[in-house]
Phi, psi and omega in degrees: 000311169312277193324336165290318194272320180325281183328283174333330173239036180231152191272133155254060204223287180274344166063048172226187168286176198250155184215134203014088184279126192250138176234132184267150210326323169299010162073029184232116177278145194216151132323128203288306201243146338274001197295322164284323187325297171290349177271004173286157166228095180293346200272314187230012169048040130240157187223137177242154186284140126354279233254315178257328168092040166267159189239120236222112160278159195277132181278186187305334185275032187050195249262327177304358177286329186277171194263136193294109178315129181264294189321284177319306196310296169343294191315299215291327169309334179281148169282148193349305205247314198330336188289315222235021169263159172220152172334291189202118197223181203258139168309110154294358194248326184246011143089020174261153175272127135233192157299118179227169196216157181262153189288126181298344150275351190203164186248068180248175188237122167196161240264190194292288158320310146309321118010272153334293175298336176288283193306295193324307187295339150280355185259347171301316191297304203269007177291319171327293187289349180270304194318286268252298206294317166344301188283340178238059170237005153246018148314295169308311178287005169288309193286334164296308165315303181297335148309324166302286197311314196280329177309285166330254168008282205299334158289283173311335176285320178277014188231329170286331194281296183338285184310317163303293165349270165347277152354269181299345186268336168298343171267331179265011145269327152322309191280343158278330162307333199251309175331315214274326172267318185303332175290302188295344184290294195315332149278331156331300180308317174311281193315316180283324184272014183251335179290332159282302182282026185251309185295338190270306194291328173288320125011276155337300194264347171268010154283313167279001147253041117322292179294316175303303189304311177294334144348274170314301164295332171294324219273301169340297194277306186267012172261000193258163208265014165224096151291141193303299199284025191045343180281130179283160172238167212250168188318350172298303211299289181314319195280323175312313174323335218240260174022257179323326176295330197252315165328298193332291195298314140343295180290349188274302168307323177271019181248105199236163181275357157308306181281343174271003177200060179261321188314312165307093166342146182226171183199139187230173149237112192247125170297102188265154192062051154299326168300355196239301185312343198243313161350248145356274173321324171275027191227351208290132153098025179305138211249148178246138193224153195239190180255151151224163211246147151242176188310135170263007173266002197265302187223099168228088144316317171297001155294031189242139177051059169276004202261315207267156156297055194305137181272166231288145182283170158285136173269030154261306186325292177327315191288286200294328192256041147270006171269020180245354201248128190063238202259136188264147170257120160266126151283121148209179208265153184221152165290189183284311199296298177311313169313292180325323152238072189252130176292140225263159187244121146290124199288146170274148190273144176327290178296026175254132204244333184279170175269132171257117186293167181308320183299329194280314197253046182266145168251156174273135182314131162219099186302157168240107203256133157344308203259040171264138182275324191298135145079036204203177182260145185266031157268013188283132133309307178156188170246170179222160211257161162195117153283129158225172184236120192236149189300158157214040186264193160293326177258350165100022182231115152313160191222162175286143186063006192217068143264146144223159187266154153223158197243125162233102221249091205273150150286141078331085218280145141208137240244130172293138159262280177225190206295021152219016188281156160312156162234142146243165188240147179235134202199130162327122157340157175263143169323303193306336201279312169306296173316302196281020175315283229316355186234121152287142181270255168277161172220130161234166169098135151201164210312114183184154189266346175296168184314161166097295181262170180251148138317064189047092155286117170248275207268171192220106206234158183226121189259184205275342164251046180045036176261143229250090211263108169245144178282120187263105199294286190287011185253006166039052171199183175243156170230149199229110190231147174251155226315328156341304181124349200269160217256096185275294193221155186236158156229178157075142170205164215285139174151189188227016169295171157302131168085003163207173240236159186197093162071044157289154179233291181244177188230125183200158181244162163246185194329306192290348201065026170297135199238108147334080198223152157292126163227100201273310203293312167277015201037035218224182184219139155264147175231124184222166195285182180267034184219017169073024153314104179315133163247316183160165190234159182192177225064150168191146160358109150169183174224024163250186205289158192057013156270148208222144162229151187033047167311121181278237196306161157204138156259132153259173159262175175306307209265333166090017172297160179226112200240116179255133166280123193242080185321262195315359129255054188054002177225170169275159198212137178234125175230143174295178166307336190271352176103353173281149195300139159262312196198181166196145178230156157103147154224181193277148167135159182253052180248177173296137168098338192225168204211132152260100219035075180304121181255315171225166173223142167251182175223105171299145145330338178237350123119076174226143190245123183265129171194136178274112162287086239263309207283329186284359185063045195192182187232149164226150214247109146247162172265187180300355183256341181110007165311139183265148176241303188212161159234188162178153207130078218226161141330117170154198180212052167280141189300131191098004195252171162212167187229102169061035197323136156239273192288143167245152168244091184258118193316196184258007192249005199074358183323144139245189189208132193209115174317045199297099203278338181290333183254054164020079161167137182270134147225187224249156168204141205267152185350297235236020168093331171288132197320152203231278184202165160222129205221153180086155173234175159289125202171168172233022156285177183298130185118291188288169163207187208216080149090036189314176206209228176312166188217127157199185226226100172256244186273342166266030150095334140047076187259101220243156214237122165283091195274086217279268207295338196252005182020075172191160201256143152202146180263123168256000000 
């Protein structure tokens, strides 16, 4: 019965009690500040319910106009215990009507004495337990060490991976250098022999205009009536004249300057695969990471009261000690060289239902050499494993001997850049690497119009120097922070001018470190330099093309295209840099393709296009032309469901990580939609979050989170 009316006097919007509870035409109550409040559309004075998606106009007094729940109000006047005391009720535990009181810890009722005997039997208990952690907390420091170890490994591994790098990148500039010369010996070669016989034809013709010139001049001097020499001439003479003259003009007349130099040769340079060729070059040398097992026998905290139940951990706790549970995995980098003989892992067959020991599943050397063929594809190098570990209790915490592995195997296709360049191999992240989001790394920002703090924070971009730019929505500017928290540079101010803002929303950089913004209130998408320097704007109110209404998200590509959610009219709009329209896909509506208030967007490395469909409860999938490729997603709040999905993100591996905000909490889904792992709750700790808003990523994989309502950023 408590528990009904608590649920009766809880908003199910900030999901605390209610303060000044309003009821809407639609017979459903909310809190007036802050819940109706943020559900207002002050632009058209409706608010839509929550719970029915019915849409209410707001009366002339705003929201404080609608009418006051008498019935909650009653409730909430009452006091505390008054609802749920009685005259007189029975001890649960020894069954006398006395005076009784509920337990502070559990929702049993019970009498003064019993009471008593209740509280001893908990300070016994946890006395237990505090001995037990005594006895396995140097466990943990065993673990701390092999961290010291593995930290170490990893610094050498990563000074071999340099030095390899370095190498190889230095051998493929040698081959370019020298390809590079050889092409120039060759125009050389060109030049001088098309450069001799340009010379002999000049030559040539400047004998004939000699010989013409001289002609001319003879021809001149003996037709004219006082010859130098006095002799006349005589008719032989003059006919020779005429002769020679008209050969002259005959060869002149056939002589053009085209023909005097059609003969000549031209020389060009063509790249040829050039595109396969830039390709290749932006792919070349991708680093790859392998498992290292460390001893499980070394550190398994969860053997403590293994005989017993324990009760359930917090599940950010959970999260972060996963690389402690059963056999644990550290990711680290190996050089090429070491890949390349690396032993290949047996994969486990589906139908095998049992646990497999550490023992069981050491694999036998098998080298995998580049140039081998058999039984392989020939764009293949080979292949690479990759171990993880999965529990097998209900909570995932594993015992010695009742671990088991699975096994997973990628192919790896690579492509020549050209027949001497090198290869790495390359390979997915592990699930784990993910699973261990749930513990925050940083937090910075709370509610404030000063540097430093935020307004309603929405959108969240990571520029090439890991500097972290977030849109401070309602302080109508950008703040620029590093991965740390501290506060490199501010722009923007409230107005409808250049560089400055009325409610931006989302945010993003591009190739150039050019910074991107939504200036959702002016309907416009703004562009500024990496020092907050104005470059320019496009858009304005409307719903043809390159018109915007509430423009949310924005994303760009490789190609520096700018893919806008232009939310209120339901689709996404692609513009060059320069601000001119390309294309738009999507309309209102829940079919493949189509969108209801689209909020954020992302752009993959193979150039798939992400974008959260908030009101349909879902994510959708395109290629770059606007094509649909996949969706995935429904309304709840089950793993894969969402509630009013808003920021998305996508790795450099295709992972995405998608802000669900109606249920506070993010979660991660693998290329092709399927669930991966979820972390966070509702709440304003470390962890929590209140209404999240953006996502982005940065370059060590990272999760950097727009704590909207709690108006502050944090990273996981």
């Amino acid at each position: 019965m408590e528990q009904q009316i608590e649920q009766l006097l809880t908003c199910p919007v900030c999901l605390d009690r209610y303060k000044k509870p309003k009821i809407l035409p639609c017979q459903h109550t909310f809190c007036q500040e802050p819940c109706l409040q943020q559900l207002a559309d002050p632009v058209r004075r409706k608010v839509k319910c929550p719970e029915c998606r019915a849409v209410h106009n707001i009366p002339p007094k705003g929201i404080s106009g609608f009418p006051n729940n008498i019935t909650i109000l009653k409730f909430l006047d009452l006091p505390a215990d008054a609802t749920f005391s009685s005259g007189s009720e029975t001890c649960q535990v020894c069954r006398r009507i006395t005076a009784i009181s509920k337990c502070f810890h559990c929702p049993k009722r019970l009498c003064e004495t019993c009471r008593k005997a209740h509280t001893s039997q908990l300070k016994t208990d946890i006395g237990h337990q505090t001995s037990q952690l005594w006895r396995e907390l140097p466990k943990l420091s065993e673990a701390v060490n092999l961290v010291e170890k593995t930290a170490t490994h990893i610094k050498q591994s990563g000074e071999m991976v340099k030095l390899d790098i370095k190498s190889s990148i230095d051998q493929n500039i040698r081959k370019l250098r020298e390809r590079e010369q050889i092409l120039l010996n060759e125009v050389d070669l060109f030049l001088q022999s098309e450069l001799r016989l340009l010379k002999v034809k000049q030559e040539n013709l400047e004998v004939e205009v000699a010989s013409i010139a001289s002609h001319c001049d003879s021809a001149e001097s003996r037709i004219s009536q006082a010859s130098p020499s006095g002799v006349a001439v005589t008719d032989a003479e003059l006919l020779s004249l005429h002769k020679q003259g008209k050969e002259y003009l005959v060869q002149l007349q056939n002589t053009t300057i085209d023909a005097a130099v059609d003969d000549c040769k031209t020389i060009k340079f063509t790249l040829q695969n050039s595109q396969t060729l830039h390709s290749n070059i932006a792919t070349l040398g991708e680093l790859s990471s392998s498992a290292f097992i460390i001893n499980a026998n070394t550190v398994n905290p969860n053997s403590v009261n293994s005989s017993s139940n324990p009760p359930p951990r917090n599940p950010r706790l959970s999260l972060s000690n996963e690389a402690f549970r059963g056999l644990p995995v550290v990711e680290m980098f190996r050089t090429s060289s070491q890949l390349r003989t690396s032993p290949s892992v047996v994969r486990q067959s589906p139908s095998v239902t049992g646990s497999v020991s550490p023992q069981q599943a050491s694999p036998r050397p098998n080298p995998v050499h580049p140039n081998s063929n058999s039984n392989s594809n020939s764009n293949t190098v080979g292949r690479v494993s990759h171990i993880s570990t999965v529990g097998r209790t209900e909570q995932n915490r594993a015992r010695p001997g009742n671990s088991s592995l699975e096994f997973t195997s990628y192919e790896v296709p690579l492509d020549d850049l050209v027949s001497d360049f090198s290869h790495v191999q390359r390979r997915s992240p592990t699930s784990a690497f993910y699973r261990s989001k749930g513990l925050i790394q940083t937090k910075f920002g709370s509610k404030g119009s000063d540097l430093g703090h935020f307004t309603w924070p929405r959108g969240v971009a990571v520029s090439p120097e890991n500097y972290i730019i977030v849109a401070d929505s309602s302080n109508h500017r950008v703040q620029v922070f590093t991965p740390s928290g501290q506060l490199v540079r501010v722009f923007g101010s409230y107005g409808t001018g250049e560089g400055e803002f009325d409610c931006l929303a989302g945010v993003t950089v591009n190739s150039q470190g050019w910074i991107v913004t939504a200036d959702r209130y002016n309907h416009r998408v703004q562009i500024f330099d990496s020092n907050g320097r104005f470059i320019r704007q496009f858009g304005q109110e409307g719903s043809r093309d390159g018109q915007l209404s509430y423009p949310w998200g924005v994303a760009t590509d490789r190609m520096g295209f700018i893919y806008v959610c232009d939310k209120d009219n339901h689709r996404v709009q692609v513009f060059r840099l320069d601000g001119a329209f390309v294309r738009k896909f999507g309309r209102l509506g829940n079919g493949n393709g189509q969108f209801e208030n689209p909020h954020y967007i992302a752009v993959a490395r193979d150039n798939r296009v992400i974008v959260s469909d908030s009101s349909n409860h879902r994510i959708q999938v395109f290629d770059k032309y606007g094509r649909f490729l996949l969706k995935f997603g429904s309304e709840g709040s089950g793993n894969g469901q969402f509630k009013y999905p808003r920021g998305v993100a996508v790795d450099q591996e295709g992972h995405i990580i998608v802000g669900d905000s109606g249920n506070n909490r993010l979660q991660l889904f693998r290329q092709d939609g399927s669930f991966l792992c979820a972390f966070g709750s509702w709440g304003s700790g470390d962890g929590e979050v209140k209404g999240l808003e953006g996502v982005a990523l940065t370059s060590r994989g990272n999760v950097v989170v727009s704590d909207r309502e709690n108006h502050r950023i944090q990273i996981f």
